[in-house]
C-alpha positions in Angstrom: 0.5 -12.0 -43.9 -1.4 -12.8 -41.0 -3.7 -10.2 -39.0 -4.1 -11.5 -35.6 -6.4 -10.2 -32.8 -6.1 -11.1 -28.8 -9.2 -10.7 -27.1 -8.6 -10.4 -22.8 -10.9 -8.3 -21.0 -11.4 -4.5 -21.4 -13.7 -1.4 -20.3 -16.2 -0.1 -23.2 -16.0 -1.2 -27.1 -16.8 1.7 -28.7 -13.3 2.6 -30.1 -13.1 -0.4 -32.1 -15.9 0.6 -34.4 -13.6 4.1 -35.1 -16.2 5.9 -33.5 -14.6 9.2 -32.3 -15.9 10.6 -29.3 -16.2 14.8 -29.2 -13.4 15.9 -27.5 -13.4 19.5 -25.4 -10.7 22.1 -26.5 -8.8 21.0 -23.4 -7.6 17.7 -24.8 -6.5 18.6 -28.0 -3.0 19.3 -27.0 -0.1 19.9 -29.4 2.8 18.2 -28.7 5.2 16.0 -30.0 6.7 12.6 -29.2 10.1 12.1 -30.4 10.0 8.5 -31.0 13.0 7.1 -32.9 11.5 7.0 -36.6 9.7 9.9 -36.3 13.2 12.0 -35.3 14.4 9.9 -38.5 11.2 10.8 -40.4 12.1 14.3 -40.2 15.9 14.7 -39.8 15.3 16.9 -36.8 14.7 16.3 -32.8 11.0 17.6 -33.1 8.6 15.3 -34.0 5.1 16.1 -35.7 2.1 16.9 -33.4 0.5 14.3 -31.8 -2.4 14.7 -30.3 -3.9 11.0 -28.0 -6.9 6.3 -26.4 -7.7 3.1 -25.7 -7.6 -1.4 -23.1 -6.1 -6.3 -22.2 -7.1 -6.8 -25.7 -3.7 -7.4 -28.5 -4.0 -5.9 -31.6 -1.4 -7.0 -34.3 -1.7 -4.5 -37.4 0.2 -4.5 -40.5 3.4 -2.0 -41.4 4.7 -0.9 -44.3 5.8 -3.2 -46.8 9.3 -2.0 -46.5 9.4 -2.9 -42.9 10.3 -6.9 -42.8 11.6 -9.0 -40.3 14.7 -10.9 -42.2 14.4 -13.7 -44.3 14.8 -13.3 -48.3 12.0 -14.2 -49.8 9.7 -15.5 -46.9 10.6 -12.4 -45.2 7.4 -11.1 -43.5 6.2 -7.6 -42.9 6.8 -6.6 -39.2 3.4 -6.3 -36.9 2.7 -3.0 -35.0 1.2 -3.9 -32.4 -1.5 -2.4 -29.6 -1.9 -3.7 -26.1 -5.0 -2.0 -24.5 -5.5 -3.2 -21.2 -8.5 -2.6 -18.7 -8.7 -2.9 -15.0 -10.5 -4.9 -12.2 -12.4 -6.2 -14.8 -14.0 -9.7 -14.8 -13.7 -12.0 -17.5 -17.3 -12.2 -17.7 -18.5 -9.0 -18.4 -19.2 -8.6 -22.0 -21.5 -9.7 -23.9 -19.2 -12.3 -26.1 -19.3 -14.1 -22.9 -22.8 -14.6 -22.4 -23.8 -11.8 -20.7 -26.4 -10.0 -22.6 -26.9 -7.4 -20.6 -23.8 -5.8 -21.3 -22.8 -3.6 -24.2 -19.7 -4.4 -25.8 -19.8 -4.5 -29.4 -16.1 -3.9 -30.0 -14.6 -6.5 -27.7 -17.4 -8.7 -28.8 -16.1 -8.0 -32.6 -12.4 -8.7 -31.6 -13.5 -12.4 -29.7 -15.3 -13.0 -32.7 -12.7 -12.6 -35.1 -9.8 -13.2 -33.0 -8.6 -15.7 -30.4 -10.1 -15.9 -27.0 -7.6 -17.4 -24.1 -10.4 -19.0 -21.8 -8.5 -21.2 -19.4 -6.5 -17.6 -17.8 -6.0 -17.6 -14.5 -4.3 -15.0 -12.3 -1.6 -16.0 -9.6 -1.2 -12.8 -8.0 -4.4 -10.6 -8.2 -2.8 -7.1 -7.5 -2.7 -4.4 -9.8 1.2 -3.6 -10.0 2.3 -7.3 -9.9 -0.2 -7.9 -12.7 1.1 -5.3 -14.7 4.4 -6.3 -14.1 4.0 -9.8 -14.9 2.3 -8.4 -18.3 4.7 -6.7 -19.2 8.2 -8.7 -17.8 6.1 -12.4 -19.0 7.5 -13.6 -15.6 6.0 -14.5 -11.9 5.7 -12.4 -10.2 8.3 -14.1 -7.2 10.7 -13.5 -10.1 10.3 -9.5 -11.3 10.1 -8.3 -7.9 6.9 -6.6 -8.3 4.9 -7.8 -4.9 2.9 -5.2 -3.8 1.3 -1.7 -5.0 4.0 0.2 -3.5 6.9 -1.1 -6.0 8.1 0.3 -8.9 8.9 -1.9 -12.4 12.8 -2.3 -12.4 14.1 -0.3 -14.8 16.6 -2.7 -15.4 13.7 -5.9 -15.7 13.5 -6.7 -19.7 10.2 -6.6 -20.7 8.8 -7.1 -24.5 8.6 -3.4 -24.9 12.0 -3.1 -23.9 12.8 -5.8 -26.4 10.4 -4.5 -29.4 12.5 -1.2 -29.1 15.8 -2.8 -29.5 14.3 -4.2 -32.6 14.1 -1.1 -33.8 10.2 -0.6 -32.9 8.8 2.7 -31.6 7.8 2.2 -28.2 4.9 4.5 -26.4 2.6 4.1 -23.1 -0.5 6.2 -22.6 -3.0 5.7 -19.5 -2.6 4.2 -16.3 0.8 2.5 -15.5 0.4 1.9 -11.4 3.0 0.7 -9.9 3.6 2.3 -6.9 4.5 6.0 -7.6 6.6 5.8 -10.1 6.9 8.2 -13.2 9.1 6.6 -15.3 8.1 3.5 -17.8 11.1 1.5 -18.2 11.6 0.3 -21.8 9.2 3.2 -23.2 10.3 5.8 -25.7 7.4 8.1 -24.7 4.9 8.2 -22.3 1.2 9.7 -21.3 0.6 8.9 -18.2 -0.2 9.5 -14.5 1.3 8.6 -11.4 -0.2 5.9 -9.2 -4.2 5.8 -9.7 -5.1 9.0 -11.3 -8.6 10.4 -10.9 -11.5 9.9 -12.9 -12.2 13.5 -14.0 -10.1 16.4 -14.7 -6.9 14.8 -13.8 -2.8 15.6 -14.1 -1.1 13.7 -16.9 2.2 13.7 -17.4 3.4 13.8 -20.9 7.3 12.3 -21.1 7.7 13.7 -17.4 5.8 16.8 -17.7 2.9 17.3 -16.2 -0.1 18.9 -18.2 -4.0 19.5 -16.6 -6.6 17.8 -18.3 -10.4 18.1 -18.6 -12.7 15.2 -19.1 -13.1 11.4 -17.9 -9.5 10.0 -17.4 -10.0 7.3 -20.3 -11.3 9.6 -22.9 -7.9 11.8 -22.1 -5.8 8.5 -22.2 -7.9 7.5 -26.0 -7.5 11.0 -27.5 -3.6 10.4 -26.4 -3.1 7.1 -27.9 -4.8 7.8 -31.0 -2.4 10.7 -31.6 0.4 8.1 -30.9 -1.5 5.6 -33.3 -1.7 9.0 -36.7 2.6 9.7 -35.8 4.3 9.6 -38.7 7.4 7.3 -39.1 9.2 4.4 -40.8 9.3 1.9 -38.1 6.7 -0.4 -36.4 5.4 0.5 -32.8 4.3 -0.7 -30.1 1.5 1.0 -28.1 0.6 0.1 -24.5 -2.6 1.4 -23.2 -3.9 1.5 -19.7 -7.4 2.1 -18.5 -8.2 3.3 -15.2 -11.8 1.3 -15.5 -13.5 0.0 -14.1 -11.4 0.2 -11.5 -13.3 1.8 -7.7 -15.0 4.2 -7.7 -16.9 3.2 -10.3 -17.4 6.7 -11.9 -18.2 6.1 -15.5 -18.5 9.3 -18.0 -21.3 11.5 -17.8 -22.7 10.4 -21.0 -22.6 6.5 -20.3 -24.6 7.3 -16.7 -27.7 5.8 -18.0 -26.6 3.5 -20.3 -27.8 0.1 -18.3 -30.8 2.3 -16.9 -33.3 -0.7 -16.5 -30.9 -3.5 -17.1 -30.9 -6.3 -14.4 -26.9 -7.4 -13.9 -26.8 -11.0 -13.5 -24.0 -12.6 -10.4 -20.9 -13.8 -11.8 -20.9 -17.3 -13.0 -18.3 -18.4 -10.9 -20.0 -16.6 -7.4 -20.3 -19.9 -5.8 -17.1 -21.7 -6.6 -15.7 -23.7 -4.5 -11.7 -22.9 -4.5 -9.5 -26.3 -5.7 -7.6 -25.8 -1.9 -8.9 -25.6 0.8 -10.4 -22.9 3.1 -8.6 -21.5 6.3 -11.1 -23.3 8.6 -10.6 -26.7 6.8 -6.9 -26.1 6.7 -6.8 -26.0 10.5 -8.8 -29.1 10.9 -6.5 -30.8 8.7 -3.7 -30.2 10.2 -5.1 -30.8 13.6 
């Protein structure tokens, strides 16, 4: 089987190591996301507690050996996979891309032993018609999704609305964005919060009900997904996880405040690019 890691461009590392942060009492909820195979798991509409964290890196982990895509005997184990995706982040800052200043040990572990998609580009830089393009694989002329006032179609097929008709468990935690609404089309569960949240002590809403947290918004959002990621059940899932960083107003957790005390941040690489069309004033002329 093959283990196959996507590295795009998200906030911090750290979780990849499996470092847990300390967590207050506050985000240690108890509660339960009735997924498909966990409702199976336990013959009953209540799943197991699940407690929640994570960035746009893939992840592609192995299931259970029972759980195979169909095909005799080259039949393959099914991948769960994990979609972590950052925001307003530049390609260049972490450290795998040359920037040494920066401090990214787990997305520099995941380029390193993954695949790295270099020649990206973005055709609509917005956040909601990014996400939608993400998660729909279309244009963004073709989804709908043109501004950050408009909600994903809940009628728009996207892979996770696909994964779950495959029979995968389907779950998004974090920052969704796009425009105000609550629902995430093609999720089975959800822990999230509406438009752009706030950095600290913010109002998730956990399958539609809102629940008070305490703590940075993308500690909340990890403690979340990681209780997603220990559910117990007998299918693969798919876990989409949105970060609110580093996203204005740049307000970073209390205990990363001084973490590039000293450093000097280098200009991106691409500052002085010239664009491949050209500018407004040379447009006129032309056409003139």
């Amino acid at each position: 089987m093959v283990r196959l890691k996507l590295i795009g461009a998200p906030p911090t590392g750290q979780l990849f190591w499996g470092v847990r942060r300390p967590s207050t009492g506050a985000l240690r909820f108890v509660f339960g996301f009735p997924t498909r195979s966990s409702r199976r798991a336990h013959g009953s509409g209540r799943a197991p507690r699940l407690g929640f964290p994570l960035v746009a890196a893939t992840l592609a982990v192995a299931c259970g050996a029972g759980d195979t895509v169909d095909g005799g005997a080259d039949a393959h184990p099914r991948p769960s996979i994990v979609f972590l995706l950052s925001d307003d982040q530049s390609y260049g800052t972490m450290g795998h891309e040359g920037e040494s200043w920066m401090r990214t040990p787990g997305l520099d572990r995941l380029a390193a032993e993954g695949v790295r998609f270099t020649r990206a580009f973005v055709t609509m830089s917005l956040c909601s018609p990014s996400r939608a393009s993400f998660l729909s694989g279309r244009w963004a002329r073709s989804h709908g999704v043109l501004d950050n006032q408009t909600g994903l179609p809940s009628d728009l097929p996207t892979f996770a609305s696909e994964l779950g008709a495959a029979g995968y468990d389907t779950g998004y935690v974090g920052k969704w964005h796009m425009g105000w609404q609550r629902e995430h089309p093609g999720f089975d569960v959800s822990a999230s919060y509406v438009a752009q949240g706030t950095y600290q002590d913010g109002v998730f809403e956990l399958n539609g009900e809102p629940v008070k947290t305490e703590g940075w918004v993308d500690d909340v959002a990890t403690d979340y997904a990681l209780e997603f990621l220990r559910e117990e059940r007998d299918a693969p899932f798919l876990l989409v996880v949105g970060f609110k960083s580093a996203h204005t107003p740049y307000q970073p957790a209390e205990r990363l405040l001084g973490l590039y005390e000293g450093a000097t941040p280098a200009p991106p690489r691409n500052v002085a690019a010239i664009p491949p069309y050209p500018r407004l004033g040379e447009l006129n002329r032309l056409v003139e």
